[in-house]
C-alpha positions as CSV (number, residue, x, y, z in Angstrom):
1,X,11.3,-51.5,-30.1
2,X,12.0,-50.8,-26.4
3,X,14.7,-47.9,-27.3
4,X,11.6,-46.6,-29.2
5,X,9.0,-46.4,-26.9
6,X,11.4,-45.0,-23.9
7,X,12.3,-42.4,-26.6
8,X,8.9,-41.9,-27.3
9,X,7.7,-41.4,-23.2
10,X,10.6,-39.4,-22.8
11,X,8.7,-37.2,-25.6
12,X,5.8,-37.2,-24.3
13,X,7.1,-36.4,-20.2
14,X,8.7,-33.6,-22.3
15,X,5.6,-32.0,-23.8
16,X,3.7,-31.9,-20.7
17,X,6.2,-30.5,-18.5
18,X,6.2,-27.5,-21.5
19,X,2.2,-27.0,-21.2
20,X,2.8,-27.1,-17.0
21,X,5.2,-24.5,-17.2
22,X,3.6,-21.9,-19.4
23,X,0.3,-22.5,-17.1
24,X,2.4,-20.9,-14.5
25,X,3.7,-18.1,-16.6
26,X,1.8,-15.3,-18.6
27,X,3.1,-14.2,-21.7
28,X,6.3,-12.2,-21.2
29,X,6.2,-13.7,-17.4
30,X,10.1,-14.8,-17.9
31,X,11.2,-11.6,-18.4
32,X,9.0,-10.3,-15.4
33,X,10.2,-12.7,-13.1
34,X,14.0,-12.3,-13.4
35,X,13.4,-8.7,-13.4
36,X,11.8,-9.2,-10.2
37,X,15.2,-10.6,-8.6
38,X,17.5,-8.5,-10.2
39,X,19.6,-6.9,-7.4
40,X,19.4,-3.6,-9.0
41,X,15.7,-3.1,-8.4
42,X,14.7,0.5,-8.1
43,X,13.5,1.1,-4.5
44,X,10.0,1.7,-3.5
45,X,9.6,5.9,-3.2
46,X,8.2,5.3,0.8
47,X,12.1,5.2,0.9
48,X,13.5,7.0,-2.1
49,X,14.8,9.7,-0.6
50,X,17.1,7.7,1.6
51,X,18.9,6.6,-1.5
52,X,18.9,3.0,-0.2
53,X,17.7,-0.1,-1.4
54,X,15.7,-2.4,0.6
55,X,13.6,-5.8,-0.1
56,X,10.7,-4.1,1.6
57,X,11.1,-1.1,-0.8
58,X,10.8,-2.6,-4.5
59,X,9.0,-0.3,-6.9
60,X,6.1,-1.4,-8.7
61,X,7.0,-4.8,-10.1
62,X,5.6,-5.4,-13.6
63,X,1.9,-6.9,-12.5
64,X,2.4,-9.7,-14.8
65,X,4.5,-11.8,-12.6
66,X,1.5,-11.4,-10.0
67,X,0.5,-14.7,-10.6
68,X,3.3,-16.4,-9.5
69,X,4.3,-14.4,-6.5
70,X,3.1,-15.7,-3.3
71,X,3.0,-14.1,0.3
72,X,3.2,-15.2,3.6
73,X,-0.2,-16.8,3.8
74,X,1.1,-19.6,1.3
75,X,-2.0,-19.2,-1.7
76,X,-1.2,-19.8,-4.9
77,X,-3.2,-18.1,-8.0
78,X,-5.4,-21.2,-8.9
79,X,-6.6,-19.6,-12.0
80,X,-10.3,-20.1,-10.9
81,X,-12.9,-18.0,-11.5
82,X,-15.0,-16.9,-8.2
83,X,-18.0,-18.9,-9.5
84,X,-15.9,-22.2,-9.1
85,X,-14.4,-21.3,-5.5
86,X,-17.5,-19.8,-3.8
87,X,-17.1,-16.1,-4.7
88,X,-14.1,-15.7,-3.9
89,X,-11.1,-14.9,-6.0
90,X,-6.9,-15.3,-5.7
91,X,-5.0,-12.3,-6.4
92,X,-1.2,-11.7,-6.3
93,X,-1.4,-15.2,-3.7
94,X,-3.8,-13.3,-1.4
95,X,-7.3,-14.4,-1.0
96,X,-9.8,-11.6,-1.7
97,X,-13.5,-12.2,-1.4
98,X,-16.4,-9.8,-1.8
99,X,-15.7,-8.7,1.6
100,X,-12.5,-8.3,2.4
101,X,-10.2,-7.7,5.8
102,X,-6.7,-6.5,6.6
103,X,-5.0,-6.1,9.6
104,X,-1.4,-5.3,11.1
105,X,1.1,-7.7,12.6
106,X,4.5,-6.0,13.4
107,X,4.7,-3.6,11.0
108,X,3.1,-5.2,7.9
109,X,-0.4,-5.7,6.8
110,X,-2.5,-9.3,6.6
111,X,-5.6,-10.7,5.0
112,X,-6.8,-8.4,2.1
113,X,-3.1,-6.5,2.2
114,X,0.1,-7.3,2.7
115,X,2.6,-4.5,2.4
116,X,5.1,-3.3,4.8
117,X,3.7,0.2,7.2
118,X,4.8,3.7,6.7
119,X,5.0,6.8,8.3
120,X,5.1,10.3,6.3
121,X,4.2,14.0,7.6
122,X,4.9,17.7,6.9
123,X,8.9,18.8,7.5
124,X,8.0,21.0,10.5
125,X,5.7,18.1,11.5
126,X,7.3,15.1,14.2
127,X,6.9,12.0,15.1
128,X,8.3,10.5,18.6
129,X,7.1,7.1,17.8
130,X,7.2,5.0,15.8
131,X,11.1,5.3,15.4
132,X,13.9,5.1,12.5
133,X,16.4,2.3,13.1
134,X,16.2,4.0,17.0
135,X,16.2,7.8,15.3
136,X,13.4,10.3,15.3
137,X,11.1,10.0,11.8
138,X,11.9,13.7,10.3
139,X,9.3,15.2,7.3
140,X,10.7,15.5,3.9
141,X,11.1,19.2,1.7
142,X,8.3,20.9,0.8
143,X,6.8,19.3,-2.3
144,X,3.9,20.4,-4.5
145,X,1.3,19.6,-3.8
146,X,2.7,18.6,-0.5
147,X,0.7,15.0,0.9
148,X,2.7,12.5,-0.7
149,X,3.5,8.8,0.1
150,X,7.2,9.5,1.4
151,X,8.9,8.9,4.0
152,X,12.4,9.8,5.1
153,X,12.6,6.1,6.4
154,X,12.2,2.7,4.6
155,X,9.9,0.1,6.2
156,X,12.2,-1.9,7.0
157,X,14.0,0.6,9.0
158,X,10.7,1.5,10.6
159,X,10.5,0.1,15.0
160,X,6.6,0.1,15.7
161,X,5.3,0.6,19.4
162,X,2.7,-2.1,18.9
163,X,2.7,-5.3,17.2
164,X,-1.1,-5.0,16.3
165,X,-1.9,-1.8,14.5
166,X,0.5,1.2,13.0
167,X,0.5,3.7,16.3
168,X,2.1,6.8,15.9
169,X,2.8,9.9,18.4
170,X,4.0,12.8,17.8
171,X,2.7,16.6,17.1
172,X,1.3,19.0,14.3
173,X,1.7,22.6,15.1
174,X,-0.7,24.8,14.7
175,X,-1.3,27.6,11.8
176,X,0.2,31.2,11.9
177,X,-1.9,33.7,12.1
178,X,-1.4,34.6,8.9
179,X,-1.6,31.8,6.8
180,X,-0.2,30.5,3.3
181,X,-0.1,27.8,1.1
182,X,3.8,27.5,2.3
183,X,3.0,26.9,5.7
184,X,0.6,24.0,4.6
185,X,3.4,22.6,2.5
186,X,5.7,22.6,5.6
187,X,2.5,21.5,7.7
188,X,0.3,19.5,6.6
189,X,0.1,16.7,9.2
190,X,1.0,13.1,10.0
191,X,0.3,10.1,7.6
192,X,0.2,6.6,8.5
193,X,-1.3,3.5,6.2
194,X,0.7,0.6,4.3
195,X,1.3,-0.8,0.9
196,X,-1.3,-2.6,-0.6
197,X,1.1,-5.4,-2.0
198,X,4.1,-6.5,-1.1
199,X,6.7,-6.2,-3.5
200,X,4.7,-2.4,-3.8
201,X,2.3,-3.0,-6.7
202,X,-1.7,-2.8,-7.9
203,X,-4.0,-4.5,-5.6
204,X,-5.3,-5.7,-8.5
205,X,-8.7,-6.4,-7.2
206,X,-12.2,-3.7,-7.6
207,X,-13.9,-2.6,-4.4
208,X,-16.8,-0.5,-4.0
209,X,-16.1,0.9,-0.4
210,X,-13.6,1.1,2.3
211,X,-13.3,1.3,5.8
212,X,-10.8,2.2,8.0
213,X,-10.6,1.5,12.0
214,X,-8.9,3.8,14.1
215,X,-7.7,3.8,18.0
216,X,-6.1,6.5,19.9
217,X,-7.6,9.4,18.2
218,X,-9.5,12.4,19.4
219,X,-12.2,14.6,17.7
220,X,-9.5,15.6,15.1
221,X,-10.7,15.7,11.3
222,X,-9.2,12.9,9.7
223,X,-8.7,12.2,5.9
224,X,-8.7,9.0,4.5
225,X,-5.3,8.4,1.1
226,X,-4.9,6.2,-1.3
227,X,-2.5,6.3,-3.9
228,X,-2.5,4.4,-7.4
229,X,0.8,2.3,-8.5
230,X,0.4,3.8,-12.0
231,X,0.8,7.9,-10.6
232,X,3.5,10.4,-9.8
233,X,4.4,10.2,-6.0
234,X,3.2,13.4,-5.5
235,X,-0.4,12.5,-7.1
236,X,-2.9,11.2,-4.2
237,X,-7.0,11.1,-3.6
238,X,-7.9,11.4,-0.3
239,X,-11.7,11.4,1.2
240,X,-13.0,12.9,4.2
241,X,-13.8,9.9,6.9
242,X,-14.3,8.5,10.7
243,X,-13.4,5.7,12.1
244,X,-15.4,2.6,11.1
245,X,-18.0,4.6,8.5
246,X,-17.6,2.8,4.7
247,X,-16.4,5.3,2.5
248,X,-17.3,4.9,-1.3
249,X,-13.9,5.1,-2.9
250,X,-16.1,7.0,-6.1
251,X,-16.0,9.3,-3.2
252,X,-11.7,10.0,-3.6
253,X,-10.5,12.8,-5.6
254,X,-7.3,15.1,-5.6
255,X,-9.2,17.9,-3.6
256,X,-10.9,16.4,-0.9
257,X,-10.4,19.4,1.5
258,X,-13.1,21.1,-1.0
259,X,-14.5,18.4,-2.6
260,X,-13.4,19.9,-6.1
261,X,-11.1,17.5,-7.9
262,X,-10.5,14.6,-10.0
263,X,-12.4,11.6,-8.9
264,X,-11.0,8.3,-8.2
265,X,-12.4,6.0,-11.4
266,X,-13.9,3.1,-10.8
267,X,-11.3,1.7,-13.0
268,X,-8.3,2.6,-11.3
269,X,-9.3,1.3,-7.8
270,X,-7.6,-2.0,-8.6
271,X,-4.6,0.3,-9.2
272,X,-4.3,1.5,-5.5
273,X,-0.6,0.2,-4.2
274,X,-1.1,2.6,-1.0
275,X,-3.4,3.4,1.6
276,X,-3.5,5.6,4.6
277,X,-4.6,8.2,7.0
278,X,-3.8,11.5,7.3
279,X,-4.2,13.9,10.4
280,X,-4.5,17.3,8.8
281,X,-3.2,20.3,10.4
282,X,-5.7,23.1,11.2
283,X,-5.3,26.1,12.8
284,X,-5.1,24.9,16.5
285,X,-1.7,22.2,17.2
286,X,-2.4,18.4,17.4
287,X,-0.8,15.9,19.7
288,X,-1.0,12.6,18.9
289,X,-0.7,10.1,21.6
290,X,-0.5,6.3,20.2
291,X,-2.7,7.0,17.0
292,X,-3.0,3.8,15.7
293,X,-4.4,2.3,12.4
294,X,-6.0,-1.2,13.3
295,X,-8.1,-2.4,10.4
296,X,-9.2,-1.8,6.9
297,X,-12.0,-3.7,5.5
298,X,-13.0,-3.2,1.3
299,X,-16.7,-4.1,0.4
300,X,-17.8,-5.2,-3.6
């Protein structure tokens, strides 16, 4: 009788062990998860022309292993809804209430966000700081259309100036006098923002606004870039912005200069892996001295 019942505990230890570990793990989560740590992961494209691989430069990892990734802030996914934890909801291990902040800490975003930073601009574009494993950040081929989300250096390679925001210096040339849509391809500005997630991936959460807090910059038009984990590289929505004014991100679409192209669905904001600024060029030349991206703050 006492062989029985350990044999019949042992069972039952068993069975709940089971239901514990397929709470943690969404159907088809295995597979997701050793995919996630496979060494051959396909780098993130801030880097992919580099041709190297980097932690900080995963692609999109398949969303359904969100739940049991955790960051640097240590919150797990609880599973609760954000009736039963005061309004406020755990996503991909980061906390994200109805309003919801990020900021920078040596390169990488905090709070609401936490990706690595980038840098990207036009090829006859430059930036002085910040700096490529100690070597100037140079602008990629053209591309069409030509804002994208790369960068000729991975964020890990990336040496910031400031330990609190992403500054950048550098310069934007101005327009020839005779202007064509090659010279904006070669000279379309400087770019700075960060990954949304970190492996790159959806935010995974809806917001209905954004805004972004600048330092450093002058009177200069500025254009606010998101991008959306499900997209070509090249495919972006930008929106016209200042410093510290909510933008509605209904407001993004793939022709912001006129206002003219597709919108941003409200749908797809919980796709955005990638956010940033962009200093356009314009027909006068643009030095940037310690640009830097402080804070982004989403609003339901």
């Amino acid at each position: 009788m006492a062989k029985l019942s350990i044999i019949l505990l042992s069972y039952a230890l068993l069975l709940a062990c089971s239901y514990d570990a397929g709470r943690l793990l969404r159907p088809g989560g295995e597979s997701a998860a050793a995919d996630a740590s496979r060494s051959d992961t396909p780098s993130d494209i801030l880097g992919g022309d580099t041709g190297r691989a980097d932690t900080h430069d995963a692609g999109a990892a398949d969303s359904r292993d969100a739940d049991i990734r955790g960051n640097d802030n240590g919150v797990r996914d609880t599973g609760k809804s954000g009736s039963e934890d005061g309004g406020a909801d755990v996503v991909s291990g980061v906390l994200a209430s109805a309003d919801a902040e990020a900021t920078f800490a040596s390169g990488r975003a905090q709070g609401a966000m936490s990706g690595y930073g980038y840098v990207s601009l036009g090829v006859v574009d430059s930036v002085t700081s910040p700096t490529c494993n100690g070597v100037q950040i140079g602008g990629l081929a053209p591309s069409m259309p030509p804002v994208t989300f790369n960068s000729t250096c991975p964020p890990s390679g990336i040496t910031w100036g400031s330990a609190t925001g992403l500054c950048v210096s550098g310069s934007i040339p101005g327009w020839s006098s005779r202007l064509s849509y090659m010279d904006y391809m070669i000279d379309w500005g400087i770019m700075v923002g960060a990954a949304t997630r970190e492996p790159v991936q959806a935010m995974g959460v809806s917001y209905r606004t954004v805004t972004l807090t600048v330092s450093g910059g002058d009177e200069s038009p500025l254009f606010a870039v998101v991008h959306l984990a499900d997209d070509a590289n090249h495919l972006t929505y930008c929106a016209s912005m200042r410093s510290g004014e909510a933008i509605k991100l209904s407001a993004f679409n793939t022709e912001c200069l006129f206002d003219s192209g597709q919108r941003l669905a409200d749908s797809d904001v919980q796709k955005i892996d990638k956010l940033g600024i962009q200093v356009p060029s314009s027909e006068s030349a643009i030095t940037l001295s310690d640009f830097c991206l402080i804070k982004i703050e989403f609003a339901k």
